[in-house]
N, C-alpha and C positions, 0 to 999 in steps of 0.2 A: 773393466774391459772384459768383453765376453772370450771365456777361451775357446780357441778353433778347434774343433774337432775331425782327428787324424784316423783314416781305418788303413793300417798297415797287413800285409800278407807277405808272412816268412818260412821260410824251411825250416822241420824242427828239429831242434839239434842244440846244443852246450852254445853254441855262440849268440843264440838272443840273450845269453843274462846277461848283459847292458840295458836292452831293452827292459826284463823286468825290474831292474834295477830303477832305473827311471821311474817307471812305473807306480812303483814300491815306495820307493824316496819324496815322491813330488819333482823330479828334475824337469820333466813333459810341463806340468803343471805352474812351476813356476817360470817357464820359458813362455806360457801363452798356448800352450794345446794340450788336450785331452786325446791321447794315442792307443786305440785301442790294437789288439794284437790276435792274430786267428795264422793258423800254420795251414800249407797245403798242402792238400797229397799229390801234385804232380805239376812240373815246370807247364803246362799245357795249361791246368785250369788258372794256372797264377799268371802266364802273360795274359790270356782272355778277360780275367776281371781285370786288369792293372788297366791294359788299353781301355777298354769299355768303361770304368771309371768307378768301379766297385769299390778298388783300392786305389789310394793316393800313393802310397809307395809300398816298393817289396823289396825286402832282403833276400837278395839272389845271386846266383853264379852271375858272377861280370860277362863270362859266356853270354848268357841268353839276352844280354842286351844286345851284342855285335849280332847274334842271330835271327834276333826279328828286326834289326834296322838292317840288316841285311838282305830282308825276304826268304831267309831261309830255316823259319820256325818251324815248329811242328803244328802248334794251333791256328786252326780258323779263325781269322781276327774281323770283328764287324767295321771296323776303319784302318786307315794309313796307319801306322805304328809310329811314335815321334818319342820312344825312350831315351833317357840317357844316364850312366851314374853319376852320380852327385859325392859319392862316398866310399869309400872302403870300409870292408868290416874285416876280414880276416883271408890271410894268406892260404890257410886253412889245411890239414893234411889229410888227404886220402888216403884212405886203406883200404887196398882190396880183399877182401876178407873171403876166403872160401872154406868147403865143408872140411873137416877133418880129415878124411880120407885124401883129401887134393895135397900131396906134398911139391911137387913141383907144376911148372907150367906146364909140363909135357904130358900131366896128368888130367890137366883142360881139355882135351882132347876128345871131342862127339858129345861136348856137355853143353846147358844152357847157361849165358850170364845173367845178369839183371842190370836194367839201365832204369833211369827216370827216362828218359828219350834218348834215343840211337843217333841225334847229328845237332844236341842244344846239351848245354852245362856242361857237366863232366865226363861226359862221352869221350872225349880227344883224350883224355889225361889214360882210361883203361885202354883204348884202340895203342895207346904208344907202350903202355908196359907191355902188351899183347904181341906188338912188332918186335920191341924190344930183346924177348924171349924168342924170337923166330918162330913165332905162330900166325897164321894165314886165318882172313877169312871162311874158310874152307873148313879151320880144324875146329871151330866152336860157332853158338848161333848166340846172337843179342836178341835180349824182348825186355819190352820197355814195360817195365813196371810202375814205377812212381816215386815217392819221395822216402827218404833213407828210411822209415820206421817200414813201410812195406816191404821194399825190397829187402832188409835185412828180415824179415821174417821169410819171404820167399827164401831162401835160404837158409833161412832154422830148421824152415818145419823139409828140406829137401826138395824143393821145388825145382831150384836152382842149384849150381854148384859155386856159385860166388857172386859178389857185388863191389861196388864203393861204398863204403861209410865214414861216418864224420862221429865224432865226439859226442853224445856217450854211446853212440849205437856200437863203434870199436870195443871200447870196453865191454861192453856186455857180452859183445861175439866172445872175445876173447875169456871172458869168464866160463864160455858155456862150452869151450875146450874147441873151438872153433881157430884158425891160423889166419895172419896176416901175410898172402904172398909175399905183395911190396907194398912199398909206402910212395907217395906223390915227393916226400921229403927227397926220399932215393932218387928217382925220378927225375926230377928237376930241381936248379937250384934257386930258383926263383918263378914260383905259381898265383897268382893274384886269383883266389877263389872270389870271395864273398864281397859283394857290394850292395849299397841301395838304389834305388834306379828308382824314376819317375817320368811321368809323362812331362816335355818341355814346353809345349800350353797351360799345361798346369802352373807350373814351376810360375811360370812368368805371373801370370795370376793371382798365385797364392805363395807368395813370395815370404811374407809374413811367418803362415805358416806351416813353409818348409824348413826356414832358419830356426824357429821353434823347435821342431823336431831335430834337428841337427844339434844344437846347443845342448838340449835335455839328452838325447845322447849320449854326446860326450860325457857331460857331466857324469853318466850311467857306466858309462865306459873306465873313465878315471876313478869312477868310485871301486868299480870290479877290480882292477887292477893295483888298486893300492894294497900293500899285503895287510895293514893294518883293519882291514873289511875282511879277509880270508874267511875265517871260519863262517861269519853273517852269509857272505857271497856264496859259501857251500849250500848254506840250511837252506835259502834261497835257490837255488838250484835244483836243489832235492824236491822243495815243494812245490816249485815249477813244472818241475819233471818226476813225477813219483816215479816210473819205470827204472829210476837211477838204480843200483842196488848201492846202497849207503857205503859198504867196505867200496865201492870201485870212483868213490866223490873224489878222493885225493889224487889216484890216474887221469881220470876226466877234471880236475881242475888244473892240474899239472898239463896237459896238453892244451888245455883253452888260454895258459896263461901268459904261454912261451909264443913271443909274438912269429917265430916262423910257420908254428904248428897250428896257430889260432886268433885270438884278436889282435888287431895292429894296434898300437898304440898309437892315439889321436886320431884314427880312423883313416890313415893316409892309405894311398892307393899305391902299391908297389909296379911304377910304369916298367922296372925289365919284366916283374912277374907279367903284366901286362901283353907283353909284347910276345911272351910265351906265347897266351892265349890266343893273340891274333896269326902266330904262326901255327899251331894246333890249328887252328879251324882253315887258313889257308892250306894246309897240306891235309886233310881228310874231307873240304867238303870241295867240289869242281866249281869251280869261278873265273873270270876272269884275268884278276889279277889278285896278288898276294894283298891282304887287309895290312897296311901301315900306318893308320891316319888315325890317331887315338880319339883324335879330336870330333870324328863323328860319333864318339859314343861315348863320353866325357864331358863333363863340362863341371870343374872345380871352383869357379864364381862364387854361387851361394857358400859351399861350404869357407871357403877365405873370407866371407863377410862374417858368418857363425864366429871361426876363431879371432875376426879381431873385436865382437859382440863378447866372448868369451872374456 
């Protein structure tokens, strides 16, 4: 049998090593597809290919799914948007990370932030530490930069005075004497970051292989997670991501491994994290009524057919 070939688009960052894992191992492969893997620089150009059909699926903020089925994306889309997630990947923590100089919030103050987009992904999660802290619109300006390796150089190099980042782009800040304000851990105590999303005319179509991809997954997922893989899952990591710096591999696997900080195990979707994020985007975007209905951006079917295929 021919294997289907998958072209997947994800944020880059410490939680695709399942994916290379798969990759690596044959898990894609012996499920029945061939999954290739390309990262994006910005929540904008990754709904634009996902809808148009560029990509069959993308590892992304569960955000951006409520946001474009919503109509409240940031990209120009060439048709109706019909996303849903099918998956969880990781609870994920944020860190807001600013220049050295910034010791407190008060210190934010007449400075720029950096976002990937100002009203999709993890927008809501800095606007609440921001309120949190008693700081107004008024006392800092957002500009939308792109996806965590930009913005956290926006920031290196002083562009900015702070951002969100994800695992290993934290560690490195913090190697390079850089501070982490707050954490999303702090924050909230339940955050549903990362999921996989797909278009649901697809889905129904290529049913085959979606399940494929979902099963090799796992299987990438379980193999990361076993500690009896640790050391392999590092070197792999590293050569996935040379930007690593090798001393900060045990930090950055130490937070990808700890399922509140990073991957969920079994890929499950945490619905109160969840339900964070539908009230995050109910209370900072104008609507008419509060988002409660998981089920229009959701649909856990295929993945229940994967684990009992598992």
């Amino acid at each position: 049998m021919a294997l289907k070939s998958l072209d997947l688009i994800c944020f880059p960052g410490a939680p695709n090593l399942p994916i290379f894992a798969a990759q690596e191992k044959g898990f894609f492969e012996e499920a029945g597809v061939v999954a290739s893997h390309e990262t994006t620089p910005s929540s904008v150009y990754q709904a634009k290919n996902l809808v148009s059909g560029n990509f069959q699926i993308a590892g992304t903020a569960i955000d951006n799914v409520v946001a474009y089925q919503e109509g409240q994306g940031v990209a120009k889309l060439d048709k109706e948007p019909d996303l849903f997630a099918f998956m969880g990947a990781t609870q994920i923590e944020l860190a807001f990370v600013v220049a050295p100089e910034v010791e407190t919030f008060d210190d934010l103050k007449g400075k720029t932030l950096a976002l990937d987009a100002l009203a999709t992904g993890f927008a809501f999660v800095l606007y609440r530490m921001l309120d949190n802290a008693g700081l107004t619109k008024d006392d800092y300006e957002l500009v939308p930069v792109g996806a965590t390796p930009d913005r956290w150089k926006s920031v290196e190099d002083g562009t900015h005075a702070g951002t969100l980042t994800i695992e290993p782009f934290t560690s490195m800040a913090l190697a390079k004497g850089f501070r982490v304000l707050e954490s999303s851990l702090d924050t909230f105590d339940d955050y549903q970051g990362g999921s996989f999303a797909a278009s649901r005319a697809w889905a129904e179509e290529n049913e085959g292989a979606l399940l494929g991809y979902i099963i090799g997954y796992l299987k990438g997922l379980a193999w990361t997670l076993n500690e009896a893989n640790y050391q392999e899952a590092s070197e792999l990591l590293l050569k996935r991501m040379p930007a690593i710096n090798p001393k900060a591999i045990d930090k950055v696997m130490g937070k990808l491994l700890n399922p509140r900080s990073g991957l969920t195990p079994l890929g499950k979707i945490n619905m109160k994290g969840f339900q964070t994020v539908l009230e995050l985007r109910s209370q900072y975007v104008d609507q008419k009524a509060p988002l409660n209905d998981p089920g229009k951006y959701i649909d856990l079917s295929f993945y229940e057919k994967a684990l009992k295929a598992l």
